[in-house]
mmCIF file of the N, C-alpha and C atoms, coordinates in Angstrom:
data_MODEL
# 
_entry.id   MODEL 
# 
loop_
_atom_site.group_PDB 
_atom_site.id 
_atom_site.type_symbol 
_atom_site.label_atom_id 
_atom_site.label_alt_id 
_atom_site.label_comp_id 
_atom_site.label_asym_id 
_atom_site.label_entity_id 
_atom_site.label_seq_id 
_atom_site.pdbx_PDB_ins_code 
_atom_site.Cartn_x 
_atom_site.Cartn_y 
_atom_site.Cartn_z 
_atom_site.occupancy 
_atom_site.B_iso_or_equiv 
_atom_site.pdbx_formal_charge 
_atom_site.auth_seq_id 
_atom_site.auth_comp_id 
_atom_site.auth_asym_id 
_atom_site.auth_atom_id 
_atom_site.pdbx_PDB_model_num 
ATOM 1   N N  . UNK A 1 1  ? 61.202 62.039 -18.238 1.00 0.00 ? 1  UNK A N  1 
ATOM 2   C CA . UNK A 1 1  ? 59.956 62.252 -18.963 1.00 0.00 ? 1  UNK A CA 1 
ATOM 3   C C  . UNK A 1 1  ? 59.245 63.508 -18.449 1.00 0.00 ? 1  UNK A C  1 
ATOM 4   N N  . UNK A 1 2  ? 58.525 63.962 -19.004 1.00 0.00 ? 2  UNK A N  1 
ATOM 5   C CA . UNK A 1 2  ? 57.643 65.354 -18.990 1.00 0.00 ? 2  UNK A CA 1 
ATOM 6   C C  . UNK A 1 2  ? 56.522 64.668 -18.083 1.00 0.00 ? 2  UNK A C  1 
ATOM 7   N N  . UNK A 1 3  ? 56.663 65.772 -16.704 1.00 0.00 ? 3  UNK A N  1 
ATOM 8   C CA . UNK A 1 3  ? 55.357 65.419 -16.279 1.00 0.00 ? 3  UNK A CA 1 
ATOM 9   C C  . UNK A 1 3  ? 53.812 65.925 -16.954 1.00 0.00 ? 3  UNK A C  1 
ATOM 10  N N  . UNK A 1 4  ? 54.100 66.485 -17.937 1.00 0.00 ? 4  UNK A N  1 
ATOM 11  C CA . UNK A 1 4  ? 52.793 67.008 -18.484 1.00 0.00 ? 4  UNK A CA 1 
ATOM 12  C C  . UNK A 1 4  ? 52.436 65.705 -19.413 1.00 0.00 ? 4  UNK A C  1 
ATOM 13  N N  . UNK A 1 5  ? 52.727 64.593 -19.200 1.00 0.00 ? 5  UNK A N  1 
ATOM 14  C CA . UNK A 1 5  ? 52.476 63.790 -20.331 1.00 0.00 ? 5  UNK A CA 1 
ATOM 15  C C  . UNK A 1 5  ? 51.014 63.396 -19.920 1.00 0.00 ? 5  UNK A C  1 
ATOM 16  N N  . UNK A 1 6  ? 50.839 63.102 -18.932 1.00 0.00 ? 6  UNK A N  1 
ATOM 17  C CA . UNK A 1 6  ? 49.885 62.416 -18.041 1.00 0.00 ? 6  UNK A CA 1 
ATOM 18  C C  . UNK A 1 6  ? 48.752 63.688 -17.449 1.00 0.00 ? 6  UNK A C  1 
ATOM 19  N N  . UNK A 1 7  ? 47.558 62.783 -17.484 1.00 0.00 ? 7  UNK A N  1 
ATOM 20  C CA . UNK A 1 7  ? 46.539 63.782 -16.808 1.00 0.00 ? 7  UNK A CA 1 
ATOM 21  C C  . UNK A 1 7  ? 46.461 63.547 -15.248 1.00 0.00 ? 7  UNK A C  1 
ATOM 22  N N  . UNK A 1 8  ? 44.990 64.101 -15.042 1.00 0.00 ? 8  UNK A N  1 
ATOM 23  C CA . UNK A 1 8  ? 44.946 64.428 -13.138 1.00 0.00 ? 8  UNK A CA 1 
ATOM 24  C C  . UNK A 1 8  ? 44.522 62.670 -12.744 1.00 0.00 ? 8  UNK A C  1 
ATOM 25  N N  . UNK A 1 9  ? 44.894 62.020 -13.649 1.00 0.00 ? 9  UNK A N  1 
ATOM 26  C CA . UNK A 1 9  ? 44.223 60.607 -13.342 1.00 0.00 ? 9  UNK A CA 1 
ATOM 27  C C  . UNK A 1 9  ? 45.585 59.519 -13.643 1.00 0.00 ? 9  UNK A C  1 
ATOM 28  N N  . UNK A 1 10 ? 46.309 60.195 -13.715 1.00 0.00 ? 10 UNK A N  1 
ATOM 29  C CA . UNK A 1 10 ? 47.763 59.563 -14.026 1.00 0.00 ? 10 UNK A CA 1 
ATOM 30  C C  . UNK A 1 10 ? 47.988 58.962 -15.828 1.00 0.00 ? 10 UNK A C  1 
ATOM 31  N N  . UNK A 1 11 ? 46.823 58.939 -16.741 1.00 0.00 ? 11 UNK A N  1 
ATOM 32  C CA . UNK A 1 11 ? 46.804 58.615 -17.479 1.00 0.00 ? 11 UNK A CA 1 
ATOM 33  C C  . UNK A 1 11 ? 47.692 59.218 -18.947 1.00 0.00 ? 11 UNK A C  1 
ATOM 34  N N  . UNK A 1 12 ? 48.166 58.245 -19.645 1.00 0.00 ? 12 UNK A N  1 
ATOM 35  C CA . UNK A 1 12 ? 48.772 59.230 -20.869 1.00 0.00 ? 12 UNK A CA 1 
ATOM 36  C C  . UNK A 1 12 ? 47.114 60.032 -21.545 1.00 0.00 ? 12 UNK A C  1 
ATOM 37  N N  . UNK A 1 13 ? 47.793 61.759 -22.133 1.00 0.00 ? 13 UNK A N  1 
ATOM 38  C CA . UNK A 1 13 ? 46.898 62.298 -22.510 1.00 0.00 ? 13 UNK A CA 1 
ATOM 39  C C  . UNK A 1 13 ? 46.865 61.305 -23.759 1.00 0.00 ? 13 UNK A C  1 
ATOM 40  N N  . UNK A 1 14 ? 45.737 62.088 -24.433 1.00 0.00 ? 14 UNK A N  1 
ATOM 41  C CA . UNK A 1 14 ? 45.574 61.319 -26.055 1.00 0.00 ? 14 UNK A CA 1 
ATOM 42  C C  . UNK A 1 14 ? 46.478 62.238 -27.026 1.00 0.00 ? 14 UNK A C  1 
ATOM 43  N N  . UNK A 1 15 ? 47.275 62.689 -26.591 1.00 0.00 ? 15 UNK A N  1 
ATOM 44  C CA . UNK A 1 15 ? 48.304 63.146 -27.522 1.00 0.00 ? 15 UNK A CA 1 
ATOM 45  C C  . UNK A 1 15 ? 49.419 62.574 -27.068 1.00 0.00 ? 15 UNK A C  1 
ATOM 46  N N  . UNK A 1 16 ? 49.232 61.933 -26.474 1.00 0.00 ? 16 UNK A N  1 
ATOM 47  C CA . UNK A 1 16 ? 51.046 61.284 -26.087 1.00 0.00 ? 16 UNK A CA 1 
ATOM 48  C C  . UNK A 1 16 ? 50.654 59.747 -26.767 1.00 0.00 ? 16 UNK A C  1 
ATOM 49  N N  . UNK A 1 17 ? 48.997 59.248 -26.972 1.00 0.00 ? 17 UNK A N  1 
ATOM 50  C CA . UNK A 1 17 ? 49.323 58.100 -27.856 1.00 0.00 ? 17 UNK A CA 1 
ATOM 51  C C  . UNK A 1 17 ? 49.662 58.244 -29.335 1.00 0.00 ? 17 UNK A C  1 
ATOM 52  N N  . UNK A 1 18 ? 49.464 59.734 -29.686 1.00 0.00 ? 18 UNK A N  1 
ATOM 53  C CA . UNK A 1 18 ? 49.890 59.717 -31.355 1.00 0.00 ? 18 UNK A CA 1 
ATOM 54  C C  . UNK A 1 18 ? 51.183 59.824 -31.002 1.00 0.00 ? 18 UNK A C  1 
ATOM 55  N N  . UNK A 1 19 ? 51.781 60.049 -30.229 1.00 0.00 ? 19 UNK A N  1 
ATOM 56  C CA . UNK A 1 19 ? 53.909 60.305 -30.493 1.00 0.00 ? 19 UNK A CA 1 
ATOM 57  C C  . UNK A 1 19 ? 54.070 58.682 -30.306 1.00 0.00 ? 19 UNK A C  1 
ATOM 58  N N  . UNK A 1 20 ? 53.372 58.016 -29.538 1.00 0.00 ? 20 UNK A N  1 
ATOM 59  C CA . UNK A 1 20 ? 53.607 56.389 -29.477 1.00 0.00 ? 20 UNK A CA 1 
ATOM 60  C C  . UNK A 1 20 ? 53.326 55.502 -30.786 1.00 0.00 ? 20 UNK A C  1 
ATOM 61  N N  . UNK A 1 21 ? 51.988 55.872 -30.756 1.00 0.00 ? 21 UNK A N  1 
ATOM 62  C CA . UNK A 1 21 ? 51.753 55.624 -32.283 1.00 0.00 ? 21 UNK A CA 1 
ATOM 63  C C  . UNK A 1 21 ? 53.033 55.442 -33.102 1.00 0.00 ? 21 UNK A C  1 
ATOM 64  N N  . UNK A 1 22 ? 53.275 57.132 -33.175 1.00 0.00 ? 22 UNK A N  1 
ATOM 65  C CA . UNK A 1 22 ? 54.230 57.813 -34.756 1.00 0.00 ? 22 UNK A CA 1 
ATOM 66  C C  . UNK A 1 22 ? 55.320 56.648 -34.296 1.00 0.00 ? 22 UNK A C  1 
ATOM 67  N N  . UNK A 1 23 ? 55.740 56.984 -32.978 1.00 0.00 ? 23 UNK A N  1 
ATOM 68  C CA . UNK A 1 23 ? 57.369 55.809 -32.588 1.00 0.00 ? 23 UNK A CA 1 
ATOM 69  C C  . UNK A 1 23 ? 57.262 55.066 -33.021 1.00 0.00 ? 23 UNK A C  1 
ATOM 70  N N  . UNK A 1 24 ? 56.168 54.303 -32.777 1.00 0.00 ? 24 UNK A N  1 
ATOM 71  C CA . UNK A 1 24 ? 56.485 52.834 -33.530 1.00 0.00 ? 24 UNK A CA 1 
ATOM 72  C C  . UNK A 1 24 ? 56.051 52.184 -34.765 1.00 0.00 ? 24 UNK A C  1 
ATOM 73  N N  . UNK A 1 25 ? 55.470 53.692 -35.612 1.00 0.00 ? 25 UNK A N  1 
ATOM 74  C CA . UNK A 1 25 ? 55.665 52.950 -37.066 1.00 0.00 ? 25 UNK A CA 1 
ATOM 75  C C  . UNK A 1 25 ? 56.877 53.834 -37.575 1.00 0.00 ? 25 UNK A C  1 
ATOM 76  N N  . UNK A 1 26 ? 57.767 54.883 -36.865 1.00 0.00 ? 26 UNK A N  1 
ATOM 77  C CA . UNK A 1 26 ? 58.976 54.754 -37.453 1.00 0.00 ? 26 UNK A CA 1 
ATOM 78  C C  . UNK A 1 26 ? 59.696 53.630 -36.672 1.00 0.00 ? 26 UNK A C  1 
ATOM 79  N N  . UNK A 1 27 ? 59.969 53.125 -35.795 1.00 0.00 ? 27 UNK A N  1 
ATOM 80  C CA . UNK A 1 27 ? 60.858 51.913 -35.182 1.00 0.00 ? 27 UNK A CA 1 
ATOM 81  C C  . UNK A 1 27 ? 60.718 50.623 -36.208 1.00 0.00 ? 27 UNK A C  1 
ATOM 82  N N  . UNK A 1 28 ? 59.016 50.514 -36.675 1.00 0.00 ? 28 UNK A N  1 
ATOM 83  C CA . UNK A 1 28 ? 58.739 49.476 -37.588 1.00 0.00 ? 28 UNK A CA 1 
ATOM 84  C C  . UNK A 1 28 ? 59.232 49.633 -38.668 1.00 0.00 ? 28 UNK A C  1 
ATOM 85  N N  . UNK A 1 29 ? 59.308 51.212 -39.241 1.00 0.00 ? 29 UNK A N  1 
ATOM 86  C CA . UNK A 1 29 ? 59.994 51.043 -40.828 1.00 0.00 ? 29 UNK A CA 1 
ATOM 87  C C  . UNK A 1 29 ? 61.278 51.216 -40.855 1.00 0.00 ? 29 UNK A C  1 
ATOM 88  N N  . UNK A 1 30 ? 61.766 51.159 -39.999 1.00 0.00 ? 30 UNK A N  1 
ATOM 89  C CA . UNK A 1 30 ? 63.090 51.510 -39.928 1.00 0.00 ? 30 UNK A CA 1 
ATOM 90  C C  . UNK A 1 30 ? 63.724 49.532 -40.572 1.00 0.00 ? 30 UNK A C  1 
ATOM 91  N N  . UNK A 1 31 ? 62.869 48.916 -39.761 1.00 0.00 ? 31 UNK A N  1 
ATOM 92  C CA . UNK A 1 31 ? 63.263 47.496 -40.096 1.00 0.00 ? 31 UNK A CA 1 
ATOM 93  C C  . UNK A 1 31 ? 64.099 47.128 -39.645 1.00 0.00 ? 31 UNK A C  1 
ATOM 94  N N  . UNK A 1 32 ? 64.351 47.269 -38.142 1.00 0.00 ? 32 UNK A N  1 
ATOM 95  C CA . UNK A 1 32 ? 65.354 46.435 -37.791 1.00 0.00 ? 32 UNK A CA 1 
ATOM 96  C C  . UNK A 1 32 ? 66.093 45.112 -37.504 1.00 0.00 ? 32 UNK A C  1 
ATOM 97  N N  . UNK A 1 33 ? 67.124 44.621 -37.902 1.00 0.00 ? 33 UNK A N  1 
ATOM 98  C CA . UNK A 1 33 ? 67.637 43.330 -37.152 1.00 0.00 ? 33 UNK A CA 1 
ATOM 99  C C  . UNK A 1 33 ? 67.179 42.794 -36.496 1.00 0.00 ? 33 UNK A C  1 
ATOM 100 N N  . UNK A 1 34 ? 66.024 42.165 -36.140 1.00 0.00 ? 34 UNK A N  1 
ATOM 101 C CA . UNK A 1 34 ? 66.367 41.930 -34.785 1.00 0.00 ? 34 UNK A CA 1 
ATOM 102 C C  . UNK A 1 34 ? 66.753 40.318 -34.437 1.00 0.00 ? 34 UNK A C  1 
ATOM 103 N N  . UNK A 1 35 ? 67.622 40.059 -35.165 1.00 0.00 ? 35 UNK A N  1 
ATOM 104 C CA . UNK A 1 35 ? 68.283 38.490 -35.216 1.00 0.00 ? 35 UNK A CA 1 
ATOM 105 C C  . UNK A 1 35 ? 69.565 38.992 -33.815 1.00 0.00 ? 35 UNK A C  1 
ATOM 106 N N  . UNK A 1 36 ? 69.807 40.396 -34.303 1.00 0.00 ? 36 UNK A N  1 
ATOM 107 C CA . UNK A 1 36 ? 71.198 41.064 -33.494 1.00 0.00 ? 36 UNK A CA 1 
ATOM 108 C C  . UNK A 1 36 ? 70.364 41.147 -31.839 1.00 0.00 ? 36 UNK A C  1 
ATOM 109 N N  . UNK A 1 37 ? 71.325 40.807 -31.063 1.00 0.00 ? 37 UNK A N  1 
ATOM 110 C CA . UNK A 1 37 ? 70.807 40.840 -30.066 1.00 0.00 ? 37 UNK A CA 1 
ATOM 111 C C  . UNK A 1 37 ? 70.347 42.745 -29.595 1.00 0.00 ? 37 UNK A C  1 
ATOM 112 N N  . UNK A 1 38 ? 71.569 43.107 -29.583 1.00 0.00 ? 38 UNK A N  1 
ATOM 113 C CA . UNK A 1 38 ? 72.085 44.310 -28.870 1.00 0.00 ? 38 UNK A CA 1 
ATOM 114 C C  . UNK A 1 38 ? 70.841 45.345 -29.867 1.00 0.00 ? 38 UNK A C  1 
ATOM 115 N N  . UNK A 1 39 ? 70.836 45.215 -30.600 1.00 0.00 ? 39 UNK A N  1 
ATOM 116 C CA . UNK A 1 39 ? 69.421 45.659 -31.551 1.00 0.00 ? 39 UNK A CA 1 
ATOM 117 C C  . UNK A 1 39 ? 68.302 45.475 -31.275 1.00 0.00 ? 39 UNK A C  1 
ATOM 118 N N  . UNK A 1 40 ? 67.751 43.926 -30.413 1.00 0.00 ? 40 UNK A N  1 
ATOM 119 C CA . UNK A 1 40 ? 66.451 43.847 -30.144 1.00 0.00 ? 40 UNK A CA 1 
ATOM 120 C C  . UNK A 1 40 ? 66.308 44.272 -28.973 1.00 0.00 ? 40 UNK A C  1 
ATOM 121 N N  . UNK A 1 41 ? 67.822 44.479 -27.768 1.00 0.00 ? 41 UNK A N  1 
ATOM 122 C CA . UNK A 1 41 ? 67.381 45.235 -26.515 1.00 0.00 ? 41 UNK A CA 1 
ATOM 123 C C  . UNK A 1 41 ? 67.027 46.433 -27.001 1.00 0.00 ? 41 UNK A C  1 
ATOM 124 N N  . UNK A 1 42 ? 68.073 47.195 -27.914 1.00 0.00 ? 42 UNK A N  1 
ATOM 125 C CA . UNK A 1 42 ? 67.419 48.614 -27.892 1.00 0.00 ? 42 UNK A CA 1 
ATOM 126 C C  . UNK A 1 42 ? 66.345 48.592 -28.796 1.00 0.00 ? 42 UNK A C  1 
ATOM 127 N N  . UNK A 1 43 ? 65.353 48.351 -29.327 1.00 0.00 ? 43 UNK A N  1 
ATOM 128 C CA . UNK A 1 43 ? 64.412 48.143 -30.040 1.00 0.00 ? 43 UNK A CA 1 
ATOM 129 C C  . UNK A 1 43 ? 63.237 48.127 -28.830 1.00 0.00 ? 43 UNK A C  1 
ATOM 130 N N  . UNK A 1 44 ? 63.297 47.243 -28.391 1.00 0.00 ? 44 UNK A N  1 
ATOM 131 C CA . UNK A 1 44 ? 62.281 47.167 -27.007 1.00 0.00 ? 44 UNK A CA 1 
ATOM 132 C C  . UNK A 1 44 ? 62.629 48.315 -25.822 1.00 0.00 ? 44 UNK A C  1 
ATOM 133 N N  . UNK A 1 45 ? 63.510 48.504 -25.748 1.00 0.00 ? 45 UNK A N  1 
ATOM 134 C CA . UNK A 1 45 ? 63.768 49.805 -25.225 1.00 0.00 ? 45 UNK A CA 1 
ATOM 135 C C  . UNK A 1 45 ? 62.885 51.205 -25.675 1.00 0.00 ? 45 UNK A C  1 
ATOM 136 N N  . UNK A 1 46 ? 63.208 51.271 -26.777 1.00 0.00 ? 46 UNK A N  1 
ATOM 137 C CA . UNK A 1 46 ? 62.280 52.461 -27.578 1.00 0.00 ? 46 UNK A CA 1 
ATOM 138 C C  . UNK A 1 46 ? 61.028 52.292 -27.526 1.00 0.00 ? 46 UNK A C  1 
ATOM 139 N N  . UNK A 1 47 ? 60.358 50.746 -27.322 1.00 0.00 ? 47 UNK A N  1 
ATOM 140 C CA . UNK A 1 47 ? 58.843 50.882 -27.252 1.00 0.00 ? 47 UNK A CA 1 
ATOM 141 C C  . UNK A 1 47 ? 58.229 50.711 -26.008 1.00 0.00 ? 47 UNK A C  1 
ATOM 142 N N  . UNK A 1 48 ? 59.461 51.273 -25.059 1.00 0.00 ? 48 UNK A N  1 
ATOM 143 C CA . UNK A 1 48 ? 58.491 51.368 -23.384 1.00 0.00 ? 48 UNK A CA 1 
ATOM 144 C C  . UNK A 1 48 ? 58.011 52.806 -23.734 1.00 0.00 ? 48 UNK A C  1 
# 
């Protein structure tokens, strides 16, 4: 990860919550399986 994500307070800037944001309403429309296992690890994977 980019250490520039974070400020002098360790915090995500407020531009790293819109790329989180954006992630997870594409992860959401994507619509995945998640009955499949191996799908819901990587699914939760993508939203650390």
């Amino acid at each position: 990860m980019a250490d520039n994500m974070y400020d002098e307070k360790g915090l995500l800037k407020p531009e790293m919550d819109q790329v989180r944001a954006a992630n997870k309403a594409y992860w959401d429309s994507q619509k995945i399986d998640t009955s499949k296992k191996d799908s819901m690890i990587y699914y939760n994977w993508q939203r650390r």
